[in-house]
N, CA, C and O atoms as a Tinker XYZ file with bonds, in Angstrom:
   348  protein
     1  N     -0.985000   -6.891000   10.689000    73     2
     2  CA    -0.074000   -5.934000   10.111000    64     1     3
     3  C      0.261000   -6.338000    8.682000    63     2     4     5
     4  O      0.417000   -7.483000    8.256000    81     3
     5  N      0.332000   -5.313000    8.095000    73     3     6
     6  CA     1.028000   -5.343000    6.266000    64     5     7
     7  C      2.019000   -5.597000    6.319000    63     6     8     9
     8  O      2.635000   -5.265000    7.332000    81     7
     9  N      2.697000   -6.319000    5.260000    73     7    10
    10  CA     3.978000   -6.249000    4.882000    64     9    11
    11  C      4.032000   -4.049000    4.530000    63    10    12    13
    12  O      3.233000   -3.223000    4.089000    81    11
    13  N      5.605000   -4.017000    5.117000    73    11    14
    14  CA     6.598000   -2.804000    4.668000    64    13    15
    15  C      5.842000   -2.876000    3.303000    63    14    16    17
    16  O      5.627000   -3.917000    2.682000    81    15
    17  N      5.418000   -1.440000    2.876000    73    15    18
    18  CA     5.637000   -1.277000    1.265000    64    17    19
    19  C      7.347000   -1.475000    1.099000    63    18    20    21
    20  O      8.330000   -1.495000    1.839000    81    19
    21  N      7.065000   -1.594000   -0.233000    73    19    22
    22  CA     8.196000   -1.483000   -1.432000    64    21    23
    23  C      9.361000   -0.876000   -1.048000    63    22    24    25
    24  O     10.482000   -1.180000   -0.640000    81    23
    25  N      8.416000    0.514000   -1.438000    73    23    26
    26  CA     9.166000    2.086000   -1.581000    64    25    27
    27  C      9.396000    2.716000   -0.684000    63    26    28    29
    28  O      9.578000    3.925000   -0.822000    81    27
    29  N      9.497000    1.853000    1.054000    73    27    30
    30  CA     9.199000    2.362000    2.246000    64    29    31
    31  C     10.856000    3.104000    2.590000    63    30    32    33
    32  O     11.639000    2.959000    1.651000    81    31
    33  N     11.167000    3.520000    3.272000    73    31    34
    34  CA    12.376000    4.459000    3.484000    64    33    35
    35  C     13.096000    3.588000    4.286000    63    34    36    37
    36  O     14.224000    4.049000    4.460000    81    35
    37  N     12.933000    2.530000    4.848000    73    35    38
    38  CA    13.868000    1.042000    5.915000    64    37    39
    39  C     14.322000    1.041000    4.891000    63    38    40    41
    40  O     15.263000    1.835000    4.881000    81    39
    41  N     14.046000    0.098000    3.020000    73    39    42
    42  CA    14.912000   -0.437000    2.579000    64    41    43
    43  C     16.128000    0.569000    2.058000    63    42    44    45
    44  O     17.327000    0.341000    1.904000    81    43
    45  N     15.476000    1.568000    1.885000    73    43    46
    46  CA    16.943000    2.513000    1.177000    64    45    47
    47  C     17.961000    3.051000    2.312000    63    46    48    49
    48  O     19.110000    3.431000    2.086000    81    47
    49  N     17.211000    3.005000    3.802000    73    47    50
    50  CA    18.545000    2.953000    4.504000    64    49    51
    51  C     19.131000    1.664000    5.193000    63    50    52    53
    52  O     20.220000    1.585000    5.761000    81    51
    53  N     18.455000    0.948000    5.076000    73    51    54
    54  CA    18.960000   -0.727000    5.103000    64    53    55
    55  C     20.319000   -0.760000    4.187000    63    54    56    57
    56  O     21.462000   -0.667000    4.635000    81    55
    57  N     20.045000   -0.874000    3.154000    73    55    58
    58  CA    20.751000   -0.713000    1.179000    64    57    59
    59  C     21.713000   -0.099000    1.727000    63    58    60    61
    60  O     22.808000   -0.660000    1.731000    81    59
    61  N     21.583000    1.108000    2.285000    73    59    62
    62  CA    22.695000    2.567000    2.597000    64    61    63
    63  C     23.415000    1.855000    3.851000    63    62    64    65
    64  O     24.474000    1.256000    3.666000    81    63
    65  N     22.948000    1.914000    4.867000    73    63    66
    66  CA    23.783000    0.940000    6.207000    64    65    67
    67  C     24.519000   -0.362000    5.709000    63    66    68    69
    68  O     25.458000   -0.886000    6.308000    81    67
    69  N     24.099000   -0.701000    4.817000    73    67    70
    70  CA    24.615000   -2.470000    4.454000    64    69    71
    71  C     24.064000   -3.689000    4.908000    63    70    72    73
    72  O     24.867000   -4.623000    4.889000    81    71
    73  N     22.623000   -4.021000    5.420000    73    71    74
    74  CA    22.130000   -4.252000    6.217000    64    73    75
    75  C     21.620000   -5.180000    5.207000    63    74    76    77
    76  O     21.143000   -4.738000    4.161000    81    75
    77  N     21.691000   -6.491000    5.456000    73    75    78
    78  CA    21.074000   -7.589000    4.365000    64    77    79
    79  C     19.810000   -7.726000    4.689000    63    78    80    81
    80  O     19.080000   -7.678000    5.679000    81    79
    81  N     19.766000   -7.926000    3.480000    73    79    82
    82  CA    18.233000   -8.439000    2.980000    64    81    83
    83  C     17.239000   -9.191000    4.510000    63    82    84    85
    84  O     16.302000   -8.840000    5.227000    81    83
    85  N     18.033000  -10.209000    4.393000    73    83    86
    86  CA    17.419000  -11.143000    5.174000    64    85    87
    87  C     17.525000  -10.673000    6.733000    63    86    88    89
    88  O     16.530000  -11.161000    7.269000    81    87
    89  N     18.161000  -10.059000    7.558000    73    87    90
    90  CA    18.014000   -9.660000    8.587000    64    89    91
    91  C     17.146000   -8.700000    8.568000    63    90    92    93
    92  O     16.732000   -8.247000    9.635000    81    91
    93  N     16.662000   -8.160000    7.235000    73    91    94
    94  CA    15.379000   -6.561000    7.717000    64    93    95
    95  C     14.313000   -7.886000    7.705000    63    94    96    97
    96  O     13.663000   -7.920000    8.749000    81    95
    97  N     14.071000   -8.703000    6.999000    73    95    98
    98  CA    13.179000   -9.602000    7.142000    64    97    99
    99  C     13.041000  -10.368000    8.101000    63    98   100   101
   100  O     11.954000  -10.914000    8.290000    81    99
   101  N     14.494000  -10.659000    9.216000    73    99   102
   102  CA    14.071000  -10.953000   10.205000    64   101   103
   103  C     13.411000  -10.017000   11.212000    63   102   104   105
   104  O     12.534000  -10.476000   11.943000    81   103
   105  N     13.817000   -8.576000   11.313000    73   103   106
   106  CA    13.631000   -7.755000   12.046000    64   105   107
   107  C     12.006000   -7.958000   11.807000    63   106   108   109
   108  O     11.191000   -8.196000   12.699000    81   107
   109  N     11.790000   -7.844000   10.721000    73   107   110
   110  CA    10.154000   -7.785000   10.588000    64   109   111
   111  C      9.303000   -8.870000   11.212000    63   110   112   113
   112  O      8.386000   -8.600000   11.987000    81   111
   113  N      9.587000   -9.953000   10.900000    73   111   114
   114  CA     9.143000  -11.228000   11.372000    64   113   115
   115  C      9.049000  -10.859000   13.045000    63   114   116   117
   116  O      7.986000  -10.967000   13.657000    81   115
   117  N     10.467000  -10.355000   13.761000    73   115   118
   118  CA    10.316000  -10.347000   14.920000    64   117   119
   119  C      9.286000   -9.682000   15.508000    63   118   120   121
   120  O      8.563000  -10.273000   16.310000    81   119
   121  N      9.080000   -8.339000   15.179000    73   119   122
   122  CA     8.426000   -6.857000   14.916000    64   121   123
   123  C      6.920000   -7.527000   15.007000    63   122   124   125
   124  O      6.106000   -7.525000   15.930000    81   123
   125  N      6.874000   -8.058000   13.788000    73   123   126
   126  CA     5.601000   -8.342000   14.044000    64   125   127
   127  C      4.603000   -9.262000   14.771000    63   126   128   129
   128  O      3.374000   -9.201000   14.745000    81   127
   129  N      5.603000  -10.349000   15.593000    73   127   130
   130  CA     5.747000  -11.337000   16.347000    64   129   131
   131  C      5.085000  -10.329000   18.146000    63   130   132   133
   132  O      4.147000  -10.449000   18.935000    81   131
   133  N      6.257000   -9.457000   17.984000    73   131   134
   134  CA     5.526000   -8.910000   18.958000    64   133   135
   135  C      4.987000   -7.746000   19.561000    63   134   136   137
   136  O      5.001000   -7.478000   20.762000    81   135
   137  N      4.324000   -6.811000   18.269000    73   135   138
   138  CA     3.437000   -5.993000   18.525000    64   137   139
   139  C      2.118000   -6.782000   18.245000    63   138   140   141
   140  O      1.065000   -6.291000   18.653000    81   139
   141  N      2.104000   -8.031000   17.545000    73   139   142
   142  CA     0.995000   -8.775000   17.269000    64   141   143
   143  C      0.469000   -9.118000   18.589000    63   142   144   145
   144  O     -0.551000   -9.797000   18.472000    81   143
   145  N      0.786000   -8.901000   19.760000    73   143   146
   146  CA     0.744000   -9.654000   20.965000    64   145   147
   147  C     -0.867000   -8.854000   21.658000    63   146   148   149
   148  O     -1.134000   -7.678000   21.408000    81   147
   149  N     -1.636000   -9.610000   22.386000    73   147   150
   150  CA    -2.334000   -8.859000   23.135000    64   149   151
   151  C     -2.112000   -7.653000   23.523000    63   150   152   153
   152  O     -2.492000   -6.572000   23.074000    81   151
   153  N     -1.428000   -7.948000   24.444000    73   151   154
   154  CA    -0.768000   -6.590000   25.605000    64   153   155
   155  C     -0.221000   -5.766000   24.632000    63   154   156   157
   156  O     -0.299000   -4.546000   24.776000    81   155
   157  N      0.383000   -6.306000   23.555000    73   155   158
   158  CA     1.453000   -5.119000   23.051000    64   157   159
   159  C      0.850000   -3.542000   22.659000    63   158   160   161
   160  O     -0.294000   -3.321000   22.264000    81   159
   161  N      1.997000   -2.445000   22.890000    73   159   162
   162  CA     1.770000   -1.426000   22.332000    64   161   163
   163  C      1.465000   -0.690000   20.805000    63   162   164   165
   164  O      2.149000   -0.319000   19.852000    81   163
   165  N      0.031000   -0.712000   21.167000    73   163   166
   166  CA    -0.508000   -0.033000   19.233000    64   165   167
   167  C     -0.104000    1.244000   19.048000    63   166   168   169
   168  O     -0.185000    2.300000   19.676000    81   167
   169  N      0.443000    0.802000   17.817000    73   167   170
   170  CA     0.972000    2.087000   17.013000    64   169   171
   171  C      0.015000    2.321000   15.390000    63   170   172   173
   172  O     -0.269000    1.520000   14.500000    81   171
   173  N     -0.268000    3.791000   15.567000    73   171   174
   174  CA    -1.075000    3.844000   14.100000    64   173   175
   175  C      0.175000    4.360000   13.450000    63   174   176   177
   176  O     -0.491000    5.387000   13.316000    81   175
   177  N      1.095000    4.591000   13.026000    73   175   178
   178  CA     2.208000    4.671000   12.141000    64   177   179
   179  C      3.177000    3.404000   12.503000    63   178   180   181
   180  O      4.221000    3.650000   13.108000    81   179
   181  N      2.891000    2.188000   12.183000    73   179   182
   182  CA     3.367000    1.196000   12.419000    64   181   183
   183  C      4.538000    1.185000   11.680000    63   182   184   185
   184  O      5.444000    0.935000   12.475000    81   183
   185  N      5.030000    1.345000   10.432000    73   183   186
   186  CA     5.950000    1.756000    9.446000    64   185   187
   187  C      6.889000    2.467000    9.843000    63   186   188   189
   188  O      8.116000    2.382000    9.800000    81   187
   189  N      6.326000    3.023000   10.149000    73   187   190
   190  CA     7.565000    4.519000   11.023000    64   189   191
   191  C      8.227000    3.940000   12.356000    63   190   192   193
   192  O      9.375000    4.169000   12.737000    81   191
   193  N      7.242000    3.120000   13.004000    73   191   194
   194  CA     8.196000    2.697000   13.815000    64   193   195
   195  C      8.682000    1.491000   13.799000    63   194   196   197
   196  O      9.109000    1.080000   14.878000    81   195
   197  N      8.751000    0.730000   12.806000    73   195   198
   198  CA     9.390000   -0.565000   11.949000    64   197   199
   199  C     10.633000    0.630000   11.832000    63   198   200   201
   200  O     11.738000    0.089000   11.877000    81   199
   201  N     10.673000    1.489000   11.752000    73   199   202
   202  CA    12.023000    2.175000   10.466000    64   201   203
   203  C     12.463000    2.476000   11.599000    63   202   204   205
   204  O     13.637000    2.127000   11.473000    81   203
   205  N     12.371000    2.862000   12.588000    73   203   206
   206  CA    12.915000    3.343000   13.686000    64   205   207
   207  C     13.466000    2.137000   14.464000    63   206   208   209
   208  O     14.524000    2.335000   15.061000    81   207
   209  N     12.809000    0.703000   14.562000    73   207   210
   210  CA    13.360000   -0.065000   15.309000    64   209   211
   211  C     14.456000   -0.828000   14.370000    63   210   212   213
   212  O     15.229000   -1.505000   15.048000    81   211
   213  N     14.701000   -0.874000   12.958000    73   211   214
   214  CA    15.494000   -1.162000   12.023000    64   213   215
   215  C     16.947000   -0.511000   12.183000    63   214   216   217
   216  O     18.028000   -1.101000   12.181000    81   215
   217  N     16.643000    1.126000   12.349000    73   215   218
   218  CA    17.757000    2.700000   12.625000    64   217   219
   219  C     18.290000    1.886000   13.924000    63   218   220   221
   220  O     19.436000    1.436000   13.918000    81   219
   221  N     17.648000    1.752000   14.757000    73   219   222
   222  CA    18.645000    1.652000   16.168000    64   221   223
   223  C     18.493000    0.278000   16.902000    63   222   224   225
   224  O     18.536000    0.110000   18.121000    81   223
   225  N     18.289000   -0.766000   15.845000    73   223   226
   226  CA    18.292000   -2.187000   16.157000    64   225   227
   227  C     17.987000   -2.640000   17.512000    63   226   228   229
   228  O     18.762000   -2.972000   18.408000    81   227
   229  N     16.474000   -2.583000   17.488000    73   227   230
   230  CA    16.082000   -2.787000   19.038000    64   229   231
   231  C     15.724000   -3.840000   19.197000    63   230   232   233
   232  O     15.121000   -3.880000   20.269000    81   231
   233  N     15.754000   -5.139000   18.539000    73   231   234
   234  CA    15.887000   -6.117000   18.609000    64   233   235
   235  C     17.216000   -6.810000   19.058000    63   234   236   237
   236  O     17.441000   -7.787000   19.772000    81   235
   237  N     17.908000   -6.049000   18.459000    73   235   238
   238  CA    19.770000   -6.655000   18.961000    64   237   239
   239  C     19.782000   -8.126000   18.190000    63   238   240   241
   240  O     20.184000   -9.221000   18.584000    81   239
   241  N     19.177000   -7.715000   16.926000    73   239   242
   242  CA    19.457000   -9.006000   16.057000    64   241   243
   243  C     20.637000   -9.168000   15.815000    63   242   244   245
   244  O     21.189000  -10.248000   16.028000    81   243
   245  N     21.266000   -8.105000   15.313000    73   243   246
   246  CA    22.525000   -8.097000   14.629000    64   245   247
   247  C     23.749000   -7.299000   15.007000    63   246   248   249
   248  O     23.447000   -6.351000   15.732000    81   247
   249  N     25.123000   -7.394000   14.722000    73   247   250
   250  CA    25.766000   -6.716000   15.246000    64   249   251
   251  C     27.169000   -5.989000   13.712000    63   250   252   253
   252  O     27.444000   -6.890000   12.920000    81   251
   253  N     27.602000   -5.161000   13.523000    73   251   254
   254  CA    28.600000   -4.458000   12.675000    64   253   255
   255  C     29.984000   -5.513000   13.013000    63   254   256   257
   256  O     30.290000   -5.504000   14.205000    81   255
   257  N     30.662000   -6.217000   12.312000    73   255   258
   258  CA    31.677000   -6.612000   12.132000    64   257   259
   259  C     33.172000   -5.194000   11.753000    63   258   260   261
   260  O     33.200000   -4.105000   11.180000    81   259
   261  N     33.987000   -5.902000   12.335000    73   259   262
   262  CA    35.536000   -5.079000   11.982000    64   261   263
   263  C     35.389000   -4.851000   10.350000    63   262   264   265
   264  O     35.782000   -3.859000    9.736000    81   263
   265  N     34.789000   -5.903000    9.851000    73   263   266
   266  CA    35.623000   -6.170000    8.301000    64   265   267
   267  C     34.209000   -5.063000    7.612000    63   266   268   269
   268  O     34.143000   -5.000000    6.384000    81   267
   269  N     33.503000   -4.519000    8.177000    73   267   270
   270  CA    31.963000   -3.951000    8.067000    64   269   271
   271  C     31.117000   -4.646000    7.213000    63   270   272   273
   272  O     30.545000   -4.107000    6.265000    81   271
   273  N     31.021000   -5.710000    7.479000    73   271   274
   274  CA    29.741000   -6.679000    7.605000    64   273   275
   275  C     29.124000   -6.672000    8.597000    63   274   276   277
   276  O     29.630000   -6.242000    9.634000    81   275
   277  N     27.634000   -7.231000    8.542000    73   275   278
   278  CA    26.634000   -7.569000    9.258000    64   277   279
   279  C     27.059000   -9.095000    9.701000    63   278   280   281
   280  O     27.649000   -9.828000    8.906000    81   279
   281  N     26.626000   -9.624000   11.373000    73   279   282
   282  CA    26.152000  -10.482000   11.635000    64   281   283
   283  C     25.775000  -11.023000   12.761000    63   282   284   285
   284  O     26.306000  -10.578000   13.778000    81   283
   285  N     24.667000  -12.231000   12.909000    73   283   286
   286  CA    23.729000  -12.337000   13.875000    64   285   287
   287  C     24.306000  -12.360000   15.436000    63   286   288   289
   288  O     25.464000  -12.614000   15.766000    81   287
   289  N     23.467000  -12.108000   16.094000    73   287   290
   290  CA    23.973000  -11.961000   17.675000    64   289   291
   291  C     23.182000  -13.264000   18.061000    63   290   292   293
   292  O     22.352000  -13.781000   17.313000    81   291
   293  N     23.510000  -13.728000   19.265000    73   291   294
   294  CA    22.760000  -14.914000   19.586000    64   293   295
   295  C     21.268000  -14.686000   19.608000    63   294   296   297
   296  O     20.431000  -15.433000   19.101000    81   295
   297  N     20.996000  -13.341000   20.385000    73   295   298
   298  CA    19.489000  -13.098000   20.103000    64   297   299
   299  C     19.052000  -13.061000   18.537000    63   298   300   301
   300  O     17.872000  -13.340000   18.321000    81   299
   301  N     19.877000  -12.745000   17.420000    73   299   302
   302  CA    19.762000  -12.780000   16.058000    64   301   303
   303  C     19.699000  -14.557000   15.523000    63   302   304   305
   304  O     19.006000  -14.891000   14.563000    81   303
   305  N     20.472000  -15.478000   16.262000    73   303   306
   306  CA    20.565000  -16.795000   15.730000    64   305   307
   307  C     18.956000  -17.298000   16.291000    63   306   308   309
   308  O     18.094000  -17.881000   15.633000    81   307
   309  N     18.903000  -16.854000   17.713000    73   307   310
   310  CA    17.696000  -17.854000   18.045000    64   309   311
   311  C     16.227000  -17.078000   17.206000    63   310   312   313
   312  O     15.234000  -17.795000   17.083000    81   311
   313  N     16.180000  -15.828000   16.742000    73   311   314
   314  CA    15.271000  -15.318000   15.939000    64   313   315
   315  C     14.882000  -16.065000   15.001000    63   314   316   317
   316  O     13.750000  -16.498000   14.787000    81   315
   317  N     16.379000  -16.308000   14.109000    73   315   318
   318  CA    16.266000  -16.928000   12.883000    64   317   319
   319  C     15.798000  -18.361000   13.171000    63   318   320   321
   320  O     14.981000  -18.817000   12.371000    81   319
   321  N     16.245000  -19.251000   14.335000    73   319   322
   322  CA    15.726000  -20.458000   14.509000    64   321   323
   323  C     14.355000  -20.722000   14.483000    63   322   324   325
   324  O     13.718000  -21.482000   13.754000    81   323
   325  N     13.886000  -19.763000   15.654000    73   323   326
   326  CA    12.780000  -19.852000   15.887000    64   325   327
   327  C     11.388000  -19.349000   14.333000    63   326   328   329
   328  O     10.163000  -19.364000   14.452000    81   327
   329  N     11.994000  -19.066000   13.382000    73   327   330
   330  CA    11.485000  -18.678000   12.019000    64   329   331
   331  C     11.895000  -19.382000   11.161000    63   330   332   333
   332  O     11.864000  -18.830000   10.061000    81   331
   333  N     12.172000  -20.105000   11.160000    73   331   334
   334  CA    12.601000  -21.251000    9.972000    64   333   335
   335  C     11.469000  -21.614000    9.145000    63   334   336   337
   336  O     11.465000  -21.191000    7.989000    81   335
   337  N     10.494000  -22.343000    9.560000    73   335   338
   338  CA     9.382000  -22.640000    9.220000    64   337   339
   339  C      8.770000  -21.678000    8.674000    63   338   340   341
   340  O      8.119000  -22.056000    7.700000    81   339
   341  N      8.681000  -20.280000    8.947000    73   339   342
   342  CA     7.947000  -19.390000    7.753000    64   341   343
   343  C      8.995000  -18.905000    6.965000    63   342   344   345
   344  O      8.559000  -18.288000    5.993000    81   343
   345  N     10.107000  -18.950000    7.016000    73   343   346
   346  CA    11.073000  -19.032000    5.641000    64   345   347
   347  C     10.807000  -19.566000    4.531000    63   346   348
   348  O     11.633000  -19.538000    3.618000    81   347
């Protein structure tokens, strides 16, 4: 899989949601962790459904704070652990 273009429509509603940087990059890392998989389900609009699993956080990386910040859920901490090394 490619990196997200640029100009892809995740970051401007990432930007718009408030959604840091570094958690769409985890989302991706995850994303691609495991559609990369044998078994996993192929998608030929892979992008589209990166943007879709970003929209309704199907990872459960992250969670909306009171103060409306972003931050990690335990499934979001052990993501990031487990990715350190390609950081």
């Amino acid at each position: 899989m490619k990196p997200i273009p640029d100009d892809d429509g995740v970051f401007r509603y990432a930007e718009q949601a408030g959604i840091p940087h570094d958690f769409l990059r985890l989302q991706w890392l995850e994303f691609k962790d495991r559609y990369s998989l044998p078994d996993a389900k192929r998608y030929k609009a892979w992008a589209t459904v990166f943007g879709k699993s970003v929209r309704g956080n199907w990872f459960k990386l992250w969670y909306a704070t009171n103060e409306g910040t972003y931050a990690l859920t335990t499934t979001g901490i052990q993501a990031e652990n487990a990715h350190k090394e390609i950081a």
